[in-house]
N, C-alpha and C positions, 0 to 999 in steps of 0.2 A: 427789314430792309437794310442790306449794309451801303457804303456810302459809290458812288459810281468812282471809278477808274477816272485819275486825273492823270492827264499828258501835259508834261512841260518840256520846255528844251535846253535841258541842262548847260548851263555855260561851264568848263570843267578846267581848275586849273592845273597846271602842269607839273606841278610839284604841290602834295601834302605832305607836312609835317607835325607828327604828332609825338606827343612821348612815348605812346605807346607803339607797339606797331599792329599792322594789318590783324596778324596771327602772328602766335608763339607757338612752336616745333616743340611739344611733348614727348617727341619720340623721332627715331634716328632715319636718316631717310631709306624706303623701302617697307617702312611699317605703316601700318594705318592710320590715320590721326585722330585723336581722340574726337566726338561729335560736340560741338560746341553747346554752352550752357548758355543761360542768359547773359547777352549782351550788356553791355554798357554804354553809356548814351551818347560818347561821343564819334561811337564805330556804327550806331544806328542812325545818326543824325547824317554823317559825312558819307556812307557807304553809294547813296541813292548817285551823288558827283562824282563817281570814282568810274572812271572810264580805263579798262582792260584791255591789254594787246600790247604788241611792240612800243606803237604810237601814243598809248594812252598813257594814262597818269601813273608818273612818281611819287610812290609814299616810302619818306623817310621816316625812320621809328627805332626805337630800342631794340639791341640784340638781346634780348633777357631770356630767351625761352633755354630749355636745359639743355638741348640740342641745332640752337640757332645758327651755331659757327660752320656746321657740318652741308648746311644747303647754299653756303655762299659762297662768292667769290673772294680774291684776294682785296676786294676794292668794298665787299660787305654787301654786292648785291645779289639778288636772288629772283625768278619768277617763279611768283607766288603763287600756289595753283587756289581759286575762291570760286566760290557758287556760280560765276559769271565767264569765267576764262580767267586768264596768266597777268596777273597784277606785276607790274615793275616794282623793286621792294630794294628799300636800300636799309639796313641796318646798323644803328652806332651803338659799337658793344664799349663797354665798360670796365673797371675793377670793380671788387662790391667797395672798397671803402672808397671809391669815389661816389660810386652809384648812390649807398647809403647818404654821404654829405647829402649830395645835390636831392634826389628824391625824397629819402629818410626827413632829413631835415629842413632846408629849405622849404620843398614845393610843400610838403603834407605837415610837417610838425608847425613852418613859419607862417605859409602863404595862405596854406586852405583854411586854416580860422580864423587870417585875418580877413581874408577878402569876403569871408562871413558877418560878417560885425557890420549887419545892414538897419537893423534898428532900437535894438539895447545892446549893451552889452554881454557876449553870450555867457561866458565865463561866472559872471556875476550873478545872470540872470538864473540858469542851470544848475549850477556845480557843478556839471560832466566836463561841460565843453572846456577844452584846454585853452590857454592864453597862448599865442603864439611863442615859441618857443626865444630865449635871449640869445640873440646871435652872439653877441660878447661872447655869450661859454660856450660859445660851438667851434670850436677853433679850426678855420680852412674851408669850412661848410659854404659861406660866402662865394669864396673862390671856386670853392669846386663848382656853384650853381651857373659862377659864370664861364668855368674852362667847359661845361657840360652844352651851353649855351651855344657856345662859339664851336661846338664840334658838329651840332647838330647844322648850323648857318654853314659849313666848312664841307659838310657831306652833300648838303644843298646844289650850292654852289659848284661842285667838283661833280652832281650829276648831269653839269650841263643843261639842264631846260629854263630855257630864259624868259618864258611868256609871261608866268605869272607865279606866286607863292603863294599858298596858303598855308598859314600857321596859326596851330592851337592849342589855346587852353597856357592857364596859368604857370605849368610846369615851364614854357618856352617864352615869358612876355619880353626873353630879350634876346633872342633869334632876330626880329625885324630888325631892331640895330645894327646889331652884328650881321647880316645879309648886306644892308646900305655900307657899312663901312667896309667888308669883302667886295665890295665891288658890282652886286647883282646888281642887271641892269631890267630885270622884269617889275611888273605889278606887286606889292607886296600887302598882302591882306594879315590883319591879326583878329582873329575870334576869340570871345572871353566867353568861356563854358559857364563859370561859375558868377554868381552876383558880383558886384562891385563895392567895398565899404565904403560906411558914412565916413567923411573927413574927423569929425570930432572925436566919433568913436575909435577911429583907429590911431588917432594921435592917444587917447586911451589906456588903448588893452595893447599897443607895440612899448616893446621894454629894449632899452639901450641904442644899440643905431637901427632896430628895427624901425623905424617911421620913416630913415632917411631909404636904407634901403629898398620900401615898400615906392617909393619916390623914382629909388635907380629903375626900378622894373616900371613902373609907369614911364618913363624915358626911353626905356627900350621899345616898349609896344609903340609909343610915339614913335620908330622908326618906319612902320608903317606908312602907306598911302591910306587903308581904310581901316579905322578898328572896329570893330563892328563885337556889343554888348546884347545881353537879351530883352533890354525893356528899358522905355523910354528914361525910368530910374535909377537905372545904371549908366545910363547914358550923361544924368546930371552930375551923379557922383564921379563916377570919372573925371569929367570935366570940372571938378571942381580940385582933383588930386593934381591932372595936369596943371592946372595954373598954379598952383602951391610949389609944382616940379620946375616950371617955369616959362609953363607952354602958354602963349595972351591969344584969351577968347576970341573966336574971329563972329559966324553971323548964327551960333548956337548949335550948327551943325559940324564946324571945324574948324581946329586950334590952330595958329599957328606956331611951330616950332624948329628951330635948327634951319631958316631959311626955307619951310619948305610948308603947303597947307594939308594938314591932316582933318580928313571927313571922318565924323565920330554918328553912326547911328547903330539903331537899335533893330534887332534880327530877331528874333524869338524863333528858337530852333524846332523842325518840325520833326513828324515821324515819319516810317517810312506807313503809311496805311494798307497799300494795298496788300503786302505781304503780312501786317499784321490781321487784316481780315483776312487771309488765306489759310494762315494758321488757324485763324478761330474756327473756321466752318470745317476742319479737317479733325483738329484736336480732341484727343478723347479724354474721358473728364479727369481732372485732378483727384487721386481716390479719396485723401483722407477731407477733402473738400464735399465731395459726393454721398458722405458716408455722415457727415453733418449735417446737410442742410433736407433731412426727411424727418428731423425733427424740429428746427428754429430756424428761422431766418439765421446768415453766414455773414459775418463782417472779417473782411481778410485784407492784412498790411501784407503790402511783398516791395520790399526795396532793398538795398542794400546795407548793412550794417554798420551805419555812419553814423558818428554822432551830432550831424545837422536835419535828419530824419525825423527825430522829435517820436521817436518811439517810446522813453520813457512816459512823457506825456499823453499819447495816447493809451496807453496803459491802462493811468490815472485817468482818464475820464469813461474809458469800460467799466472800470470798477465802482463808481460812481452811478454809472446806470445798473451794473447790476445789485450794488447797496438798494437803489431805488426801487426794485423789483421788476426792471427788464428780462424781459427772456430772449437770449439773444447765445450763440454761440461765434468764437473769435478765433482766428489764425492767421495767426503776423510770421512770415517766412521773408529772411535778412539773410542774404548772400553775404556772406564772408570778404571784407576788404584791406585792405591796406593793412596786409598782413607785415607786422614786425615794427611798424610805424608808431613810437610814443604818445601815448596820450591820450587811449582807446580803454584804459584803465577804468576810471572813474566809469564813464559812460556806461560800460557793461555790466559795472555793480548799481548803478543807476537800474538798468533794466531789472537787472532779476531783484532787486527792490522792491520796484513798481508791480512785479509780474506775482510774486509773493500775496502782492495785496490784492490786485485783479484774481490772481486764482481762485482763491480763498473768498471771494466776493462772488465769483460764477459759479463755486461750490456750492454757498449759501440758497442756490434757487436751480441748482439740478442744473446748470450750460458746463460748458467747456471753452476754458482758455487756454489756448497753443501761442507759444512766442518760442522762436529756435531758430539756430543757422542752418539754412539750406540753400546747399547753389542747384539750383532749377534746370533744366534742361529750358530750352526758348518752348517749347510745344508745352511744357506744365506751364511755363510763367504765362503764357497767353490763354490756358485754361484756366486759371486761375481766375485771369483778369474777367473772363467770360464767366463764368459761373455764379462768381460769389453776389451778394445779394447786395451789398454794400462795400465800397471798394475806398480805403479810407487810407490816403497819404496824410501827411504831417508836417511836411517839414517845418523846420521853426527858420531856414533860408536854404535858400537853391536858386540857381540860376535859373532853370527851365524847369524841371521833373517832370519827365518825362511820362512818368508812369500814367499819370490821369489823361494825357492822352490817345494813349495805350488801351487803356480800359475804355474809354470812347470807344477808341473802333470796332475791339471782344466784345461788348454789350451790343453793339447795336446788328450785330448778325443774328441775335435772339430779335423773337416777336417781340413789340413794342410791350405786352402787356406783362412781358416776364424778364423784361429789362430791371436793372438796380440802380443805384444813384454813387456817385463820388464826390469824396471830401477831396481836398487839397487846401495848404497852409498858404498863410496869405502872403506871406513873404516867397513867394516862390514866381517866375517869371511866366509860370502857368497861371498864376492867379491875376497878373496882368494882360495877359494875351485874350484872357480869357472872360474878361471881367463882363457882365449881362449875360449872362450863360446861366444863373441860377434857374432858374424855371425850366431848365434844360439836360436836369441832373448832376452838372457841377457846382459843388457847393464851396465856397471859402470859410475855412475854421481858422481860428486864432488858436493856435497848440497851445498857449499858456492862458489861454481862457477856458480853464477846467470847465465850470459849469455854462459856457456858450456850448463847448466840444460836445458836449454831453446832449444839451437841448438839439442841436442839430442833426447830431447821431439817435436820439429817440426817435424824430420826426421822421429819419428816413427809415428809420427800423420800425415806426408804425405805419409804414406806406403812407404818410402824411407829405409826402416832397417828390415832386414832380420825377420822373425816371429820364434816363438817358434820352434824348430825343434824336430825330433824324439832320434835325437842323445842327443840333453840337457836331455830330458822328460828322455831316458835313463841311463844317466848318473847320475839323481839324483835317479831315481828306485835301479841302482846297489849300492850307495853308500847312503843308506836308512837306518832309526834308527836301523834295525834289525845287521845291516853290522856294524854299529856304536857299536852296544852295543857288540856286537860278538869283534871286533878287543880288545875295550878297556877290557874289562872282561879276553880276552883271554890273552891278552897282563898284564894282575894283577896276574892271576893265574901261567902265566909262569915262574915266580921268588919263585913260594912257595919253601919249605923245600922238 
C-alpha cells in the first residue's frame, strides 16, 4: 500500500530567493536540455510552493549555468520553461573571483562547517572534517559575501513583488537585512536548511573574527519577521547565538531585536511524496542493485558526497560485520558536490581508507563492497531507494536528510512483507521529526558508535527489526513539502499589517 494523496492549499510567496537557481541552461537556447539527475533538497523541498504563470512566483537565483546569460533579459530575467509551466526567473550573475570569495569560501569553506558543529567538535572528532576556514587570510572574501548578499536583496526588490519573501539557506542569512534596509515593504521569511551550531562549540572550532562574523550573519537572518530552523534544537541554538548577537529573549518563541519581534520556530522540511511514489511504481530497477541482491540481502548509501554524511564511518562498521561473519552485500553511490570547494581533501582519503578495509573484509566471506561517485538520474536514485533491503544514511549532522524520507515513500509501494528497514544519524533533523518511528522501520544510529552501527545494521540484516510500515509511509505523506510550505508561509503571513 503506498501512502494516499494529500491536498493542501499552498500559501505561495511571491518572491524565492535561493542561491541556487530554479535550473541552470547546459546548453544554448534551441537545444534540448540535458534530463535532470537527482535533485537536491532544497529544489525538492520548496518546488511543491512554487506557483507558475505570469502571476505566479518569482525565484531569484544564481546566473551560473554555462549558457545562463543567453536566455535572459537585460534586467537578468527569463521564463523558465519546468515540468509545470513558465516559472518567472530572475538571475544574479557574477565574476568567478567574486563568486569563489562569497560561495568558495565564505558559505562552503566558513559557514557549512561551522553551522555543523552541533554536538562535538567535528574537526577533532573525525579528522576529515575541516575547521572553518580563517577569514583573517581570506582577503575581501568577507566583503564579497556581503556585496553578494546585497545583490541578491537588490534583484529582489527591483523585481517588484511586495507581498511576501522567502529566503534560504545559509548562503543568504543576510538577504533579510539587507531587503529591510532596501526598503521592502512585504513579509520577509528566512529558512535555515542546515542545522544550527552549539554556542560553545562554535566559539571553539571559529579561528580569528570568524565567531564575530558567524554573529554578523545571525543579525542579518534577525532581519527577518519569521526564521524558521528544522527542529525544536535548532531553534534553542539559535536563540542562544541571537542573544550573544544581541537579540533579548522574548516568550521562547521570539527575540526581540532592532525595535522590531522576531518569531523563531521550527519547520522540519518535507518531501514531495506523491511524486516520489509515482517514480517508484513506474521505475525499473537499479541494475547493478538487481544483479546483487539474488544472492544476499543489499545495503545501499546514496547521498551526496559531503563530508557531514558520515560515510567514512559507515564504512567502518560494514567492515565490522563483515569481520564478524555477516553476509551481506553493500553499495554506497555519492553524487559529486561542491566541486572546487577546499577541504574535501582529507574526507576522501578518509573514505578510500575506510573502503580498503570494508572491501578486503567482504572479500574475506565472498560479499561485495561498492563505494564510488555517481550522479543518479531521479528514476535510479528512487529505484534505488525502493529496492535495496536496507537503506542506511549517516550522517554525523544535517539539517533534515532528506533521503530517509524518501526511502519511506519507495519502500512502501512494495508489499509490506518485501519492505526493508532505514538507518538515519542522530544528529540529523530527520532523526527528530521523526523520533517513535523505530518499530516502524526508521532506525537512529550514532555514526561514531561503531559497534551500536554495527548491532543495529545486523538486526536489520537478520530480519530481526521491524520493516517500513504504513503508518511511517504516512506520516511522512501527511507532513510533506506541500504541509511544510503551507504551515511556514502561513505562519509569515499571519503577523502582516
Amino acid at each position: 500500500m503506498c501512502p494516499a494523496a494529500y491536498t493542501w492549499s499552498v500559501t505561495t510567496a511571491d518572491v524565492i530567493i535561493a542561491n541556487r537557481a530554479y535550473r541552470d541552461h547546459a546548453v544554448p537556447p534551441g537545444e534540448e536540455e540535458p534530463a535532470d539527475t537527482g535533485r537536491g533538497g532544497l529544489l525538492v523541498a520548496v518546488s511543491p510552493a512554487v506557483v507558475t504563470g505570469a502571476g505566479g512566483t518569482t525565484w531569484v537565483g544564481a546566473g551560473r549555468g554555462p549558457h545562463d546569460r543567453a536566455y535572459v533579459d537585460g534586467r537578468g530575467d527569463e521564463m523558465l520553461a519546468t515540468g509545470s509551466g513558465l516559472l518567472r526567473h530572475r538571475r544574479v550573475f557574477f565574476d568567478d573571483v567574486s563568486w569563489e570569495r562569497f560561495y568558495g569560501t565564505v558559505a562552503n569553506a566558513f559557514l557549512w562547517p561551522l553551522l555543523h558543529q552541533v554536538r562535538v567538535p567535528l574537526a577533532e572528532r573525525t579528522g576529515y572534517v575541516p575547521r572553518p576556514v580563517n577569514l583573517d587570510e581570506a582577503a575581501g572574501a568577507w566583503q564579497a559575501f556581503e556585496d553578494a548578499n546585497r545583490a541578491y536583496a537588490g534583484a529582489t526588490v527591483d523585481a517588484g513583488r511586495g507581498e511576501s519573501a522567502w529566503v534560504h539557506d545559509y548562503h543568504l542569512g543576510l538577504v533579510p537585512a539587507y531587503l529591510r534596509e532596501a526598503g521592502y515593504r512585504g513579509r520577509i521569511g528566512f529558512f535555515l536548511h542546515t542545522p544550527v551550531p552549539d554556542l560553545a562549540i562554535a566559539r571553539r572550532v571559529a579561528s580569528g573574527q570568524g565567531f564575530e562574523r558567524l554573529l554578523d550573519w545571525v543579525r542579518g537572518a534577525l532581519g527577518a519577521d519569521l526564521v524558521g530552523l528544522q527542529s525544536p534544537a535548532d531553534v534553542a541554538r539559535f536563540a542562544a547565538l541571537a542573544d550573544v548577537a544581541g537579540a533579548r529573549q522574548g516568550d521562547g518563541e521570539t527575540v526581540a531585536f532592532e525595535g522590531r519581534t522576531v518569531r523563531l520556530g521550527a519547520y522540519p522540511v518535507g518531501i514531495d511524496a506523491d511524486e516520489v511514489a509515482r517514480v517508484a511504481r513506474a521505475a525499473p530497477g537499479y541494475g547493478m542493485l538487481r544483479s546483487l541482491k539474488s544472492e544476499a540481502p543489499v545495503v545501499a548509501g546514496l547521498e551526496r558526497q559531503d563530508y557531514t554524511k558520515g560515510i567514512p564511518e559507515r564504512l567502518q562498521a560494514m567492515a565490522a560485520l563483515w569481520s564478524a561473519g555477516h553476509r551481506f552485500h553493500y553499495i554506497g553511490l555519492a553524487s559529486p558536490t561542491r566541486g572546487g570547494v577546499p577541504g574535501y581533501e582529507r574526507f576522501n582519503a578518509a573514505i578510500e581508507a575506510s573502503l580498503r578495509m570494508a572491501t578486503a573484509a567482504a572479500e574475506r566471506v565472498g560479499c561485495t563492497c561498492i563505494q564510488e561517485a555517481a550522479a543518479l538520474q531521479w528514476e535510479e536514485v528512487v529505484a534505488v531507494l525502493r529496492d535495496a533491503d536496507i537503506v542506511c544514511t549517516s550522517s554525523i549532522a544535517d539539517g533534515m536528510n532528506l533521503v530517509p524520507l524518501q526511502a519511506a515513500i519507495a519502500q512502501s509501494v512494495k508489499l509490506p512483507g518485501e519492505r526493508g528497514v532505514i538507518t538515519m544519524g542522530r544528529d540529523t533533523g530527520a532523526a527528530s521529526a521523526y523520533a517513535g518511528f523505530e518499530d516502524d522501520g526508521l532506525v537512529t544510529i550514532d555514526p561514531f558508535d561503531t559497534a551500536g552501527f554495527s548491532r543495529a545494521l545486523a538486526a536489520a540484516i537478520g530480519g530481526k527489526t521491524p520493516a517500513v510500515s504504513d503508518r511511517l509511509a504516512a506520516a511522512v505523506g501527511r507532513h510533506d513539502a506541500r504541509s511544510w510550505g503551507s504551515r511556514f508561509l502561513g505562519d509569515l503571513m499571519e503577523g502582516r499589517p
